[in-house]
PDB file as gemmi writes it, atoms N, CA and C in Angstrom:
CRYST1    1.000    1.000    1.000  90.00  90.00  90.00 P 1                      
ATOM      1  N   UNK A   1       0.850  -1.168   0.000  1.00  0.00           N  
ATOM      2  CA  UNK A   1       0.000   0.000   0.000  1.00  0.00           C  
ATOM      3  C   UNK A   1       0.892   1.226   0.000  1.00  0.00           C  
ATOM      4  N   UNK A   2       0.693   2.259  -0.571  1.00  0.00           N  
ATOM      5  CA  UNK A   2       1.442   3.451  -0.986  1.00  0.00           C  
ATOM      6  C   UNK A   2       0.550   4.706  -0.681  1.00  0.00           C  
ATOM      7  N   UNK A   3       0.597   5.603   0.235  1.00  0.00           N  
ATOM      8  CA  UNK A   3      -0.440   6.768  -0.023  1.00  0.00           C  
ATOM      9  C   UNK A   3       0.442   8.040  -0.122  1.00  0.00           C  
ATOM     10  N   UNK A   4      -0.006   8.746  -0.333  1.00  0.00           N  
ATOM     11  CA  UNK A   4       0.419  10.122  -0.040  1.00  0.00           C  
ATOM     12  C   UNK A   4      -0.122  11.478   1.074  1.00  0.00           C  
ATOM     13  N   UNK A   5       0.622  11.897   1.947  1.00  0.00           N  
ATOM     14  CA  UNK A   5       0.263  13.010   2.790  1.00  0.00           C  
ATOM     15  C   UNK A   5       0.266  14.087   2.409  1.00  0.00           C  
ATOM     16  N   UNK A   6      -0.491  15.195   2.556  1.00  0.00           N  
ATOM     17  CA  UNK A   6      -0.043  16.529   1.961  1.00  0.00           C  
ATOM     18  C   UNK A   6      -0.844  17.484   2.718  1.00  0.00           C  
ATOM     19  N   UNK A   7       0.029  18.659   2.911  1.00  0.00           N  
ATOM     20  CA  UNK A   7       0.199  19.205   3.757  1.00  0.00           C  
ATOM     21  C   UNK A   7      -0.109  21.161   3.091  1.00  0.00           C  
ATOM     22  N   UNK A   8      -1.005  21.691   2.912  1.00  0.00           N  
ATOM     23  CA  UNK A   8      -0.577  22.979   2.307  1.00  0.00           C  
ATOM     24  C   UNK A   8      -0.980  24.088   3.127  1.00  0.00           C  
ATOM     25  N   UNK A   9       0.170  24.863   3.128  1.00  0.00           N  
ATOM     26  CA  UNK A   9       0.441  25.789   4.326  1.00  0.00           C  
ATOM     27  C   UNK A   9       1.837  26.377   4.662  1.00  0.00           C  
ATOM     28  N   UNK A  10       2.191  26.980   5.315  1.00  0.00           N  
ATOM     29  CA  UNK A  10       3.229  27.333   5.541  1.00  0.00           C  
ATOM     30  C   UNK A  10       4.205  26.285   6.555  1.00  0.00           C  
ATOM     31  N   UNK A  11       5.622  26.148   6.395  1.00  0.00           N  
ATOM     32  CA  UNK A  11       5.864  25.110   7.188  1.00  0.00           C  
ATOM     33  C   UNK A  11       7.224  25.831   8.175  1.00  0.00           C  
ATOM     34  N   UNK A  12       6.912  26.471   8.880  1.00  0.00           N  
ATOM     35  CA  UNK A  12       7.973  27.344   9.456  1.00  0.00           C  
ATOM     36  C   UNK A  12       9.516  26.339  10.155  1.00  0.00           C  
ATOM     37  N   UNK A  13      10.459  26.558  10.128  1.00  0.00           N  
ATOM     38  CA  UNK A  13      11.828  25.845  10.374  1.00  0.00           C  
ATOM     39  C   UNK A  13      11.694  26.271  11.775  1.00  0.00           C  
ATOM     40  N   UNK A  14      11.425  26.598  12.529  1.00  0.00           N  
ATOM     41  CA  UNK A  14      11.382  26.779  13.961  1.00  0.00           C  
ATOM     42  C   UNK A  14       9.673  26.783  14.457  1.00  0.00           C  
ATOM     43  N   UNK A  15       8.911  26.080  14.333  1.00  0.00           N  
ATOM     44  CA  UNK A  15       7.438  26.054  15.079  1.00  0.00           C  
ATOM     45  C   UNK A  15       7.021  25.866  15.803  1.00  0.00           C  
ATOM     46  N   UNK A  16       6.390  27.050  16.692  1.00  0.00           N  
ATOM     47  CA  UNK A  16       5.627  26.599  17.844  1.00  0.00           C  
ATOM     48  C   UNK A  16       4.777  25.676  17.866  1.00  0.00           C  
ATOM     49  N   UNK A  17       4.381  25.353  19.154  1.00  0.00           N  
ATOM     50  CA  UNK A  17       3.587  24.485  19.310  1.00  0.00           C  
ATOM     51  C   UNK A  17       2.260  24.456  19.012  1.00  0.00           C  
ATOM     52  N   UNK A  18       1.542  25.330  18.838  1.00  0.00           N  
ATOM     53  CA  UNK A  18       0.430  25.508  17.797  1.00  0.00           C  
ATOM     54  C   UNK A  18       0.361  25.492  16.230  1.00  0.00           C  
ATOM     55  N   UNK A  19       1.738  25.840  15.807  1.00  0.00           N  
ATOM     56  CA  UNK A  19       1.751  25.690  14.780  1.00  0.00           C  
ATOM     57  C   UNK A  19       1.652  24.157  13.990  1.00  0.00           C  
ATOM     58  N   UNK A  20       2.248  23.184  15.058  1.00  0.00           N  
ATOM     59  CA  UNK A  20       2.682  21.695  14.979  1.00  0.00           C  
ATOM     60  C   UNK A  20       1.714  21.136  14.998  1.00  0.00           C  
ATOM     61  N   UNK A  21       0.524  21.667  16.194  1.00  0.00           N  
ATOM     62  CA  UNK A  21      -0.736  21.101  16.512  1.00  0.00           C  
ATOM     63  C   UNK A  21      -1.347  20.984  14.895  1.00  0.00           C  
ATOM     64  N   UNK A  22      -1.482  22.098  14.357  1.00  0.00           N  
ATOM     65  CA  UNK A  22      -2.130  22.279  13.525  1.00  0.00           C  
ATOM     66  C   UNK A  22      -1.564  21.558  12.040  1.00  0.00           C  
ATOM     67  N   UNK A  23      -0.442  21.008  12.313  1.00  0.00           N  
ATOM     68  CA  UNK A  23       0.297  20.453  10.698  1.00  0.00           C  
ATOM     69  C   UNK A  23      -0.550  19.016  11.384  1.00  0.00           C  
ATOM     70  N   UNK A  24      -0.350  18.532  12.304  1.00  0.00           N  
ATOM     71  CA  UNK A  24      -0.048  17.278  13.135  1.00  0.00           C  
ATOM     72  C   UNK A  24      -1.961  16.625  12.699  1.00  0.00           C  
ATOM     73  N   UNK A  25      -3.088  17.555  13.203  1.00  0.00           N  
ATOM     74  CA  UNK A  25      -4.519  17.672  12.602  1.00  0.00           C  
ATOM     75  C   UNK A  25      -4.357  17.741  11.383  1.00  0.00           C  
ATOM     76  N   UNK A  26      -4.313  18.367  10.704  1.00  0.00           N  
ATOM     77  CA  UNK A  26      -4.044  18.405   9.199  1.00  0.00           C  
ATOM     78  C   UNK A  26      -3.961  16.768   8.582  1.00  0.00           C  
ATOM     79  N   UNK A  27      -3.073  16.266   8.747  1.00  0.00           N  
ATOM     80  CA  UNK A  27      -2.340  15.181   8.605  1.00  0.00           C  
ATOM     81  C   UNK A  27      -3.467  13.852   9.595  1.00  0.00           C  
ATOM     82  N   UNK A  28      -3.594  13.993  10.382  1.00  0.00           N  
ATOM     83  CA  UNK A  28      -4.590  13.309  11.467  1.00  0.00           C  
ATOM     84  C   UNK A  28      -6.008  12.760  10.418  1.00  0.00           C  
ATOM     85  N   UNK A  29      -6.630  13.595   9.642  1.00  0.00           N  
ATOM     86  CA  UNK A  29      -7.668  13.882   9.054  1.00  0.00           C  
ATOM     87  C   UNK A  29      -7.077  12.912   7.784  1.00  0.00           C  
ATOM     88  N   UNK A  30      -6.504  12.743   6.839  1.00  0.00           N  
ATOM     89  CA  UNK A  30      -5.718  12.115   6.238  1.00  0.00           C  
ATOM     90  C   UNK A  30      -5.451  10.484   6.673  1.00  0.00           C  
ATOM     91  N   UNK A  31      -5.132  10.384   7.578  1.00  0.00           N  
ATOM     92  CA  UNK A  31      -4.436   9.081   8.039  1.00  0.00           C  
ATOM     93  C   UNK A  31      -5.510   8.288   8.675  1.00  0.00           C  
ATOM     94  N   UNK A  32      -7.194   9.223   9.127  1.00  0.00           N  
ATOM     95  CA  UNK A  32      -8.490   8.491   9.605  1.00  0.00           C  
ATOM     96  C   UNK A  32      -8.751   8.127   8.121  1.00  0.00           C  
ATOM     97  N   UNK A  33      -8.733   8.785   6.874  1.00  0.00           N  
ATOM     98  CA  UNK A  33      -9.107   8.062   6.209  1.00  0.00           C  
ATOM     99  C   UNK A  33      -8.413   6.840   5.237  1.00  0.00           C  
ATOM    100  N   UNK A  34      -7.351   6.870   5.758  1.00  0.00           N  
ATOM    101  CA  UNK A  34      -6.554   5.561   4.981  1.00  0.00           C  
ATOM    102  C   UNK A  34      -6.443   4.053   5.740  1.00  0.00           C  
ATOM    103  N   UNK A  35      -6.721   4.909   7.484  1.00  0.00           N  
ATOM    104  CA  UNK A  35      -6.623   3.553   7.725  1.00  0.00           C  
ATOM    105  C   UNK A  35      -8.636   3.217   7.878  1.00  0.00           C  
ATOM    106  N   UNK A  36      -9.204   3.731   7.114  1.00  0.00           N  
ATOM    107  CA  UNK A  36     -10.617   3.065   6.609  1.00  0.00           C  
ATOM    108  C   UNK A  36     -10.538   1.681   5.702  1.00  0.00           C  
ATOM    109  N   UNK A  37      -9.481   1.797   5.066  1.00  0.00           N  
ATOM    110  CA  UNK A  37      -9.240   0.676   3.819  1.00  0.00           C  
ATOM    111  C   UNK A  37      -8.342  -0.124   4.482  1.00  0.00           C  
ATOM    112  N   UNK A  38      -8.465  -1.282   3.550  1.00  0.00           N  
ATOM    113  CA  UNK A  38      -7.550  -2.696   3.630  1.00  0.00           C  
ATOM    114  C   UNK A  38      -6.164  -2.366   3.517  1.00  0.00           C  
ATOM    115  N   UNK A  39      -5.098  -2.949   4.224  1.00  0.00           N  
ATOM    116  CA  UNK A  39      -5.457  -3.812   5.572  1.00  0.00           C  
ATOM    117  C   UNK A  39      -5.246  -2.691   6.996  1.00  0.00           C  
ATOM    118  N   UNK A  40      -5.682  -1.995   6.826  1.00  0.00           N  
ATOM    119  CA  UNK A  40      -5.140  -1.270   7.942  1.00  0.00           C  
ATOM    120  C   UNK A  40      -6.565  -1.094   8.484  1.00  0.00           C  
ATOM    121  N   UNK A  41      -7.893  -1.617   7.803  1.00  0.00           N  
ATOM    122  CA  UNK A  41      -9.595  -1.762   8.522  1.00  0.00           C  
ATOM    123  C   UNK A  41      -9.592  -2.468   9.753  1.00  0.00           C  
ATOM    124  N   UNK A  42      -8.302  -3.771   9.388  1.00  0.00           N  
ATOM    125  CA  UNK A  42      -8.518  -4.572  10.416  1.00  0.00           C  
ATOM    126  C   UNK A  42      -7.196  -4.504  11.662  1.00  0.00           C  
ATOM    127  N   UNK A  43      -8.018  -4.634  12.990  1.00  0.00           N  
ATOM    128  CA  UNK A  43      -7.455  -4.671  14.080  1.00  0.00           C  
ATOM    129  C   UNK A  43      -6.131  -5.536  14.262  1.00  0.00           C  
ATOM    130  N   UNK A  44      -6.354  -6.971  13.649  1.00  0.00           N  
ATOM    131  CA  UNK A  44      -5.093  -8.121  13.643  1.00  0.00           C  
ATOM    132  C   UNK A  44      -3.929  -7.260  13.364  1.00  0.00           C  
ATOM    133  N   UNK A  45      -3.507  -6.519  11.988  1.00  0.00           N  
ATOM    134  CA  UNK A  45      -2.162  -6.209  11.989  1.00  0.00           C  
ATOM    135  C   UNK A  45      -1.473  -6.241  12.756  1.00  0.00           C  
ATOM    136  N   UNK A  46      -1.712  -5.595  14.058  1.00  0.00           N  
ATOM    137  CA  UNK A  46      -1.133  -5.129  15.208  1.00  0.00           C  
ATOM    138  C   UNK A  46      -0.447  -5.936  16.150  1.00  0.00           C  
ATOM    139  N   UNK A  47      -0.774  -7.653  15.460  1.00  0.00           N  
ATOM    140  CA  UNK A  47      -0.339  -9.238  16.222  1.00  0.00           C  
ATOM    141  C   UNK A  47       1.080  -9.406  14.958  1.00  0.00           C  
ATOM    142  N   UNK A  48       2.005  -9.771  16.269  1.00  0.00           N  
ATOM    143  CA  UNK A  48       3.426 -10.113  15.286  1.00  0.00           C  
ATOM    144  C   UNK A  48       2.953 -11.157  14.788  1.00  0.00           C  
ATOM    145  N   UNK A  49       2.354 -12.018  14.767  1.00  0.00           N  
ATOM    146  CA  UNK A  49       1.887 -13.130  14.346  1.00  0.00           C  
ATOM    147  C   UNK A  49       1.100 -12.947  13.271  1.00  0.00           C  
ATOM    148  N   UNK A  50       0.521 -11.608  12.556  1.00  0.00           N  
ATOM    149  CA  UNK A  50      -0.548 -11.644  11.652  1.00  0.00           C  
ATOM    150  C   UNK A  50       0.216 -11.404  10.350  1.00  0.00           C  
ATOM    151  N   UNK A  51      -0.359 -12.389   9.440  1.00  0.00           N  
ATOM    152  CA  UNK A  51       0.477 -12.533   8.193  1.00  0.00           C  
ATOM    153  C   UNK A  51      -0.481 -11.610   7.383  1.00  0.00           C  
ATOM    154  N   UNK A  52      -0.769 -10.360   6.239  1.00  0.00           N  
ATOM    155  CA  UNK A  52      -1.204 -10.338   5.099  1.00  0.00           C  
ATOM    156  C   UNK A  52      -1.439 -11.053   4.030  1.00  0.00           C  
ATOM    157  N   UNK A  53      -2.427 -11.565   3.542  1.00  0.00           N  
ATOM    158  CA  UNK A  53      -2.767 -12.170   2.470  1.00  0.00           C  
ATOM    159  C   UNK A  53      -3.735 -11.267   1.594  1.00  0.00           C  
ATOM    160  N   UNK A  54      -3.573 -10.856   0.341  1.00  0.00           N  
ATOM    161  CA  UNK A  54      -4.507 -10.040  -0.374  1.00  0.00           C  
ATOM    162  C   UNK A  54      -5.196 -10.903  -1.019  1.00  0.00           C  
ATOM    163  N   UNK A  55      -6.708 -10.248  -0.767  1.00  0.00           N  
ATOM    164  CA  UNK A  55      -7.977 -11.240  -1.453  1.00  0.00           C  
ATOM    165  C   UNK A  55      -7.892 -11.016  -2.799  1.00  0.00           C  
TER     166      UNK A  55                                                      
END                                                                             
């Protein structure tokens, strides 16, 4: 699986902590919807024991 993040806004080299909050949400919003899809829907990944198999 391959996605892409993206981010548009200013990205300051020294950022406060609000500023971070706000890249960090940005990005948050993004990553609820990828892990909606296969295999990251399902809970198992998270077992060293769980192998991937694509249907």
């Amino acid at each position: 699986m391959k996605f892409t993040l993206y981010y548009r806004g200013q990205l300051p080299p020294n950022a406060g902590p609000d500023a971070k909050r706000a890249i960090r949400n940005e990005l948050m919003l993004q990553l609820r919807d990828v892990w909606k899809h296969q295999p990251l829907d399902k809970k198992n990944w998270l077992d060293p024991e769980y192998e991937y198999t694509q249907q």
